[in-house]
C-alpha positions as CSV (number, residue, x, y, z in Angstrom):
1,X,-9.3,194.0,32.6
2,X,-7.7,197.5,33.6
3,X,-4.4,196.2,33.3
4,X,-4.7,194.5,29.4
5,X,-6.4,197.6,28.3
6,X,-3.5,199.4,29.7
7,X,-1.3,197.3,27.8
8,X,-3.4,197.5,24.7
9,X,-3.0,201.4,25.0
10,X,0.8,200.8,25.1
11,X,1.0,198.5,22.3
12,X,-0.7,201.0,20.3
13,X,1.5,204.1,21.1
14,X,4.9,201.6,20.5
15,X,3.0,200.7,17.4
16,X,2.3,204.3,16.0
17,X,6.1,205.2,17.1
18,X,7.5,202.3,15.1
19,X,5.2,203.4,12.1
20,X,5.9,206.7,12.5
21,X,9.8,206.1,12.9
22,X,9.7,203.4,9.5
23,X,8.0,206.3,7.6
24,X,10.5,208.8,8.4
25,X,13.5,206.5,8.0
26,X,11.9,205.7,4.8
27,X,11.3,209.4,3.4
28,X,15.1,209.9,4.9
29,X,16.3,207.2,2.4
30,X,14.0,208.6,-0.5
31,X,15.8,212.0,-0.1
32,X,19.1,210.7,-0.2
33,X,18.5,208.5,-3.2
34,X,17.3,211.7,-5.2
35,X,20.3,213.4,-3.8
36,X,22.4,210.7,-4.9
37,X,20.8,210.3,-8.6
38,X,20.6,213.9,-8.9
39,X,24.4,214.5,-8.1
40,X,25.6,211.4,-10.7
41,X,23.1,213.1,-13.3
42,X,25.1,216.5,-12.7
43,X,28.4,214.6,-13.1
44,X,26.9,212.9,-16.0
45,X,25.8,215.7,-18.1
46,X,29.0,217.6,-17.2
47,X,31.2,215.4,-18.8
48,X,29.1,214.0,-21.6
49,X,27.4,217.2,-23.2
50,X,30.2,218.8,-23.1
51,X,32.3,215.8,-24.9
52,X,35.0,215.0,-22.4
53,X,33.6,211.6,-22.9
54,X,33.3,209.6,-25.7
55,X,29.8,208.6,-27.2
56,X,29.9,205.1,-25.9
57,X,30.9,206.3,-22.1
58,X,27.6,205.8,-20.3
59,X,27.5,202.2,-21.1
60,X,31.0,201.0,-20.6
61,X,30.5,203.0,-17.3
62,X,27.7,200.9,-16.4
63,X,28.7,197.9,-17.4
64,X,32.0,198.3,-15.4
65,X,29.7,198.8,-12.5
66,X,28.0,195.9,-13.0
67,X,31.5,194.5,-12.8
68,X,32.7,196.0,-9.6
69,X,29.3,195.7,-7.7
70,X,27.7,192.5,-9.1
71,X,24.0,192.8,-8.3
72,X,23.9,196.3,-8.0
73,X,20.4,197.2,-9.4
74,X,18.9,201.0,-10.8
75,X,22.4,201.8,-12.5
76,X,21.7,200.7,-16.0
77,X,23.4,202.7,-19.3
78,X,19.1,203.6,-19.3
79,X,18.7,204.8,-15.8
80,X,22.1,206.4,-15.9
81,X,20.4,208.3,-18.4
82,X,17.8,208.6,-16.8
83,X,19.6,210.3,-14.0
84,X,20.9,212.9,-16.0
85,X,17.7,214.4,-17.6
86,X,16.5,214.5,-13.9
87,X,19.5,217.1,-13.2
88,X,19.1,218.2,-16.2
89,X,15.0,219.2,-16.3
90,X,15.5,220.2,-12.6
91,X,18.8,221.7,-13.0
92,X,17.4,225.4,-11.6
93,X,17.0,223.5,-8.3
94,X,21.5,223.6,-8.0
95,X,22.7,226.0,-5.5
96,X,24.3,226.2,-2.3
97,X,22.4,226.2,0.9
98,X,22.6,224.0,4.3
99,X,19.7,221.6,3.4
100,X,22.7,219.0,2.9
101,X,24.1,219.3,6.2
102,X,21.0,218.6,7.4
103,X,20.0,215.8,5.4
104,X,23.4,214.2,5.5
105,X,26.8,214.6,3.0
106,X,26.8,212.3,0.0
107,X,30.3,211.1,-1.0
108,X,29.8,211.9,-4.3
109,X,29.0,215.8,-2.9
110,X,33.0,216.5,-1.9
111,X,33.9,214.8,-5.7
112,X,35.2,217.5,-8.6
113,X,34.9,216.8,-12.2
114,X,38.3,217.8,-13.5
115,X,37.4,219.8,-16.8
116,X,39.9,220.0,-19.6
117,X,40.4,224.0,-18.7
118,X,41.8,222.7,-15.4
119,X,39.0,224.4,-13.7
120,X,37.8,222.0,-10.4
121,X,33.8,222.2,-10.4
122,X,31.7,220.9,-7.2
123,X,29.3,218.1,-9.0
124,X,27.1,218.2,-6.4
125,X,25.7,220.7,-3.6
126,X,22.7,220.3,-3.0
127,X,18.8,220.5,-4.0
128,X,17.5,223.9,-3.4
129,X,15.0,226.0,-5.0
130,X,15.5,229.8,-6.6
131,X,12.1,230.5,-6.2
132,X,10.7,230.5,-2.3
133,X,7.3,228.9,-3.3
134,X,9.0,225.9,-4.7
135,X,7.4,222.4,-2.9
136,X,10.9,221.1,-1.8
137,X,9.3,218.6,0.7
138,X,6.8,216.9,-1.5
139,X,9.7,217.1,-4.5
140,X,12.1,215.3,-1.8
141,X,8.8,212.8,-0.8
142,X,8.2,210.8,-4.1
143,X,10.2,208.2,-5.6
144,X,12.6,208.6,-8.5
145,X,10.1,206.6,-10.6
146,X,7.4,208.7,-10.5
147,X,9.9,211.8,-11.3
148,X,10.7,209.7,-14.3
149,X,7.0,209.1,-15.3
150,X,6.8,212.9,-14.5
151,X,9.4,214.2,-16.6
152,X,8.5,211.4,-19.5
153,X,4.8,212.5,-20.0
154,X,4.5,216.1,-18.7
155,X,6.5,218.9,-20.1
156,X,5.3,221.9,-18.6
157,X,6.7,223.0,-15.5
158,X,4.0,223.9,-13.5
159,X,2.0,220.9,-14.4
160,X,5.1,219.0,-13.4
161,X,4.9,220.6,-9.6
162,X,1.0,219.8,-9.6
163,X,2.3,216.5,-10.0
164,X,4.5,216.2,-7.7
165,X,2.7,218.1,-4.9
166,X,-0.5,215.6,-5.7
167,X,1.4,212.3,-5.4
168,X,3.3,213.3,-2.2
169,X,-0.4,214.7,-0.6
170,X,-2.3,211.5,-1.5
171,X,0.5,208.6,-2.3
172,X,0.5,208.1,-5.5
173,X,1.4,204.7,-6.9
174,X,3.0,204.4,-10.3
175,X,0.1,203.7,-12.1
176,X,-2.5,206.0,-10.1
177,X,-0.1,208.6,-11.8
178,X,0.0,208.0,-14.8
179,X,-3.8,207.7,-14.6
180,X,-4.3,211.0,-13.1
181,X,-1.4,212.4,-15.9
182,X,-3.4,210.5,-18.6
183,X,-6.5,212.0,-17.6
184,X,-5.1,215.6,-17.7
185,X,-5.9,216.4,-13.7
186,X,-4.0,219.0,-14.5
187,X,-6.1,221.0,-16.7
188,X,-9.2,219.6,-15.1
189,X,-8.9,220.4,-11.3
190,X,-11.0,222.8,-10.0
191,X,-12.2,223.8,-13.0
192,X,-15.8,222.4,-13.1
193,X,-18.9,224.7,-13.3
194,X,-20.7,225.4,-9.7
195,X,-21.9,227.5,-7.6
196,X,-19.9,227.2,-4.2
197,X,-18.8,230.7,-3.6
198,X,-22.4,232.1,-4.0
199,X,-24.1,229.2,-1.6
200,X,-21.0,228.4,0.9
201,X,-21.0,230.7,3.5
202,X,-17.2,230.5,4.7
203,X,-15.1,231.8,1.6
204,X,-12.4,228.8,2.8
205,X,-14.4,226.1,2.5
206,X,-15.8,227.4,-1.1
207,X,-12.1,226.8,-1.9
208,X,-12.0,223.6,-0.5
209,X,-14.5,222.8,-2.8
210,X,-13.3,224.5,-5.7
211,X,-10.4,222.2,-5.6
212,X,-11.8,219.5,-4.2
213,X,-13.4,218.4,-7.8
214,X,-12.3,218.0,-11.6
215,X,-14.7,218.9,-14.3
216,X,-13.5,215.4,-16.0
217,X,-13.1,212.4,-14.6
218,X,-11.5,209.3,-16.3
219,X,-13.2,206.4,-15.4
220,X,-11.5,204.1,-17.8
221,X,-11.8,200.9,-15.4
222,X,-15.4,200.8,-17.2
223,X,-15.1,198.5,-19.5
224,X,-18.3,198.9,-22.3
225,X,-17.4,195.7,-24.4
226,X,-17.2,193.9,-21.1
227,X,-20.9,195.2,-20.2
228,X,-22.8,193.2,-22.5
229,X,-24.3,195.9,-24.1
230,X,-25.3,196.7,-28.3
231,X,-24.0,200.0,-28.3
232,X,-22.5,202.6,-26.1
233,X,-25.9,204.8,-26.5
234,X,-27.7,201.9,-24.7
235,X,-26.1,202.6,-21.5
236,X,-27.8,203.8,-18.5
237,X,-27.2,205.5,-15.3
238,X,-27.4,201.3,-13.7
239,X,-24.9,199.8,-15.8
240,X,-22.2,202.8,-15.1
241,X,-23.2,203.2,-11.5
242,X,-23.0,199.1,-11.0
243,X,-19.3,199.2,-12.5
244,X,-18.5,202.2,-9.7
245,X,-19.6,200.2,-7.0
246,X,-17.5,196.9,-8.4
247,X,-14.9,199.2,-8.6
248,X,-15.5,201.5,-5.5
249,X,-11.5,201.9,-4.3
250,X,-10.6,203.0,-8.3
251,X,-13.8,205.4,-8.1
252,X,-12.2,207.2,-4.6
253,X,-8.7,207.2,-6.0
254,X,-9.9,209.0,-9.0
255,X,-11.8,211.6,-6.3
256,X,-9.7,211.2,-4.2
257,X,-8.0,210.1,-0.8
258,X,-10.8,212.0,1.7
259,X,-13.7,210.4,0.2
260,X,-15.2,207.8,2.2
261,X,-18.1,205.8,0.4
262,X,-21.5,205.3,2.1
263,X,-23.7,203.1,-0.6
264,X,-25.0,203.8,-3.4
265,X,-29.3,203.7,-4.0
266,X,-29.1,206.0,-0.7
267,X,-32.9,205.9,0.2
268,X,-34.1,209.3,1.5
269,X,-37.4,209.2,3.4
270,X,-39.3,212.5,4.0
271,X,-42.8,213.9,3.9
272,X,-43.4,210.1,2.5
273,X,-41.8,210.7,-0.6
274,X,-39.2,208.0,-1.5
275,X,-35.7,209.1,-3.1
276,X,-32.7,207.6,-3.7
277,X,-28.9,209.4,-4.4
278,X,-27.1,207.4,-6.8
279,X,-23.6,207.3,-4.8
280,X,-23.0,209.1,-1.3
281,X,-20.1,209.8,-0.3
282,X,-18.6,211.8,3.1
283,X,-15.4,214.6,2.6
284,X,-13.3,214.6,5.9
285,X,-11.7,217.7,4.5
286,X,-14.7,219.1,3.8
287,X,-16.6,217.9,6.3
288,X,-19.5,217.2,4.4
289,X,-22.1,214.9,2.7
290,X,-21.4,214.9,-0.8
291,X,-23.8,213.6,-3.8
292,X,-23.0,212.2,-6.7
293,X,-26.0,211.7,-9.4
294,X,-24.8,209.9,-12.7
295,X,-26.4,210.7,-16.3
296,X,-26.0,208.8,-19.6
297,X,-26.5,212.3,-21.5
298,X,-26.0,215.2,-22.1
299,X,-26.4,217.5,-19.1
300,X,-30.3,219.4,-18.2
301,X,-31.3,221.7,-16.4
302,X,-34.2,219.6,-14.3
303,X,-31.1,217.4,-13.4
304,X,-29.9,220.5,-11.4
305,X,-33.5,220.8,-9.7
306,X,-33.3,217.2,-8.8
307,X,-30.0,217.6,-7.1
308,X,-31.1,220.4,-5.2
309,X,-34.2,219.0,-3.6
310,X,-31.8,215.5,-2.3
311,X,-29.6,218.2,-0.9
312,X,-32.6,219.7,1.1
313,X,-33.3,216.3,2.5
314,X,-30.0,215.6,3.3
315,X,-29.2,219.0,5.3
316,X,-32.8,218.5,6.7
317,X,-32.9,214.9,7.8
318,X,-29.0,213.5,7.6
319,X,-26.6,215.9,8.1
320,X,-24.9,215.7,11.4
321,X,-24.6,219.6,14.1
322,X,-20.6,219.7,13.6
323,X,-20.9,218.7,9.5
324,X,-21.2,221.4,6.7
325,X,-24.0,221.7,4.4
326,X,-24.0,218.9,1.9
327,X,-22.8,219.5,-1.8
328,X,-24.2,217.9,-4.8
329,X,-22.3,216.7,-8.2
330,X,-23.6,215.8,-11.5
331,X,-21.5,213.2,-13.4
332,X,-23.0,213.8,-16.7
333,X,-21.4,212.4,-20.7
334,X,-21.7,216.0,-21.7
335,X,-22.1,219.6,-21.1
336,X,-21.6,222.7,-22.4
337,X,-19.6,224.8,-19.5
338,X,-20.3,228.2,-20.3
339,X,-24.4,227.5,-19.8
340,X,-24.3,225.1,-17.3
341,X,-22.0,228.0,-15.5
342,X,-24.3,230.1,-16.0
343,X,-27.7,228.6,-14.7
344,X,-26.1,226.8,-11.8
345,X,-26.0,230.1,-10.1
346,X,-29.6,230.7,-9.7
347,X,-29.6,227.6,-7.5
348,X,-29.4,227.5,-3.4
349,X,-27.4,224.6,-3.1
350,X,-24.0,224.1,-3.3
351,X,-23.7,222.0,-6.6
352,X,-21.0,221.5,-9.4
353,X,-21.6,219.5,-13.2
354,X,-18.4,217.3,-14.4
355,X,-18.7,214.7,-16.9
356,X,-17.0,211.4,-17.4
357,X,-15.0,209.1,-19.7
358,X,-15.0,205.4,-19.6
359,X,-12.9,203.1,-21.4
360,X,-14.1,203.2,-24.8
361,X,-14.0,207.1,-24.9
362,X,-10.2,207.2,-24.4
363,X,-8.5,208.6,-27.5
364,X,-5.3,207.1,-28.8
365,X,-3.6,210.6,-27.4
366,X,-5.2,209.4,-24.1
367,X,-4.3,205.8,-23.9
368,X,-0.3,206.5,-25.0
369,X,-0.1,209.2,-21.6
370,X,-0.9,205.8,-19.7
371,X,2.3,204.4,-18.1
372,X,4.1,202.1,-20.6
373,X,3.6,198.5,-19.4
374,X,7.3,197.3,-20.8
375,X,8.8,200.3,-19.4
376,X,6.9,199.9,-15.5
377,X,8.0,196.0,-15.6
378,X,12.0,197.0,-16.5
379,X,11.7,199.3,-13.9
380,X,10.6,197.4,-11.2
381,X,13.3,195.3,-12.4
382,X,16.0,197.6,-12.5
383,X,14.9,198.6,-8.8
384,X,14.5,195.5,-6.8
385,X,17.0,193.9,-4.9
């Protein structure tokens, strides 16, 4: 017995190197890639906005690569394109520095565009930021797709780095992004009324918590038409919490990768008084029980009183020595922030008020900053192979 679980304690060390080796040979490829489609963008908008080429000179130079590399997949006249408003948009990021050494010379870094002035410019040195704060790594970590959806749908530049950092922290897939761009995560994280620097005792984790949650959430995977119900006023805290729990992994992508659910109807027993939390969930960053209460309306005050007292129970009775104090959130249709700021601080408890969006709240704005399906099927086309 000894000796299997000796060799179950090696298989799982091999294991974790082999994991741990595919993932770094696979962020190693990523890198290069971007390295490589940055540099052909450089070359690319060298030559063609400055009209050494003529207007037709992206597709005859794909097409001739189609030629000279049959199968070759990702260099379409579109994604050559593409290529170049990704040097372009991130063309700040140029300058000299060692980062290529150390990630490994591209051929096309030691090529010179030969201008008409006879001048010999380097297309390609590296990827290096002017600005110290710059996320290199995470920009280096995601794929050129999602740079594409990035640069297609967001066009300021520090929304475009809260992108980037968020899909390299929790692993974004294509179309988690362009949910989380569609719903604007941008403008909504951290933003949601509370109260956790007043009841959190350690200022660090009251900035956990600040970030942790949106003030919005997009919870567009509800489908009202498909709820067999009159009218959208008809629907109550049941129908939207049933759809949640059919749809549990959505629900956590959309809080996010350190929620871990617990049930939902979470019966809490004291003093003989029977409650139940609409949806529990446990934070491994925050170490903490967190709440979730779900409202059809508009927001109220006695919801904030009702929140309050589960959170007593749950400190008293649930929570664990090593956890923090639980926190409480109110997923209500509406609110107005400024009062619910305001009143939220006379409260003990460490609470916050967002409200929600399901399917048939989605604006036409809204639905067109959803990935294109056309455009994700050519490009898993123009990637594969």
């Amino acid at each position: 017995m000894n000796e299997l679980q000796n060799y179950s304690e090696a298989v799982q060390i091999i294991k974790s190197a082999i994991l741990q080796s595919q993932y770094d040979a696979a962020k190693t490829v990523n890198e290069k890639q971007l390295m490589l489609y940055y540099g052909i963008g450089k070359y690319i908008s060298l030559n063609s906005r400055n009209g050494f080429w003529g207007k037709g000179a992206i597709d005859a130079i794909s097409e001739q690569l189609d030629k000279e590399l049959p199968g070759l997949k990702g260099f379409s006249a579109r994604n050559l394109r593409y290529m170049r408003t990704f040097y372009e948009e991130w063309s700040m990021l140029d300058s000299t520095s060692k980062k290529l050494e150390e990630i490994g010379d591209s051929n096309l870094a030691h090529t010179c565009a030969k201008l008409p002035d006879g001048k010999s410019n380097e297309i390609w040195n590296t990827l290096v930021p002017k600005v110290q704060s710059f996320p290199m790594d995470a920009f280096l970590s995601i794929g050129f797709s999602h740079h594409r959806l990035i640069l297609q749908k967001v066009k300021n530049e520090d929304a475009r780095i809260f992108y980037i950092k968020r899909c390299a922290e929790e692993r974004y897939s294509y179309e988690v992004l362009g949910k989380s761009i569609a719903a604007d995560d941008y403008h909504h994280q951290g933003n949601l009324p509370n109260n956790f620097a007043r009841t959190l005792s350690a200022s660090q984790q009251a900035l956990k918590a600040i970030g942790t949650f949106k003030d919005e959430y997009l919870l567009d995977y509800i489908n009202v038409e498909e709820l067999d119900v009159r009218d959208a006023a008809d629907i109550d805290e049941k129908v939207v919490e049933n759809a949640i729990i059919h749809n549990i992994k959505n629900f956590i992508l959309t809080f996010g990768k350190d929620f871990a659910f617990i049930r939902n109807q979470y019966h809490l027993d004291a003093f003989g008084e029977d409650q139940y939390i609409d949806l529990l969930f446990f934070n491994r960053e925050l170490n903490c029980l967190v709440a979730v209460e779900l409202k059809r309306g508009k927001f109220k005050t006695s919801y904030l009183g009702q929140l309050q007292g589960y959170l007593s129970v749950l400190d008293g009775y649930e929570r664990k020595p090593h956890e923090n104090p639980a926190i409480g959130i109110i997923l209500c249709k509406d609110m107005n922030k400024s009062f619910v700021d305001y009143v939220i601080q006379d409260y003990t408890k460490p609470m916050g008020v967002a409200t929600y969006k399901t399917s048939k709240d989605m604006s036409e704005k809204l639905r067109k900053a959803l990935p294109d399906i056309e455009d994700l099927k050519k490009l898993l086309d123009e990637n594969e192979g």
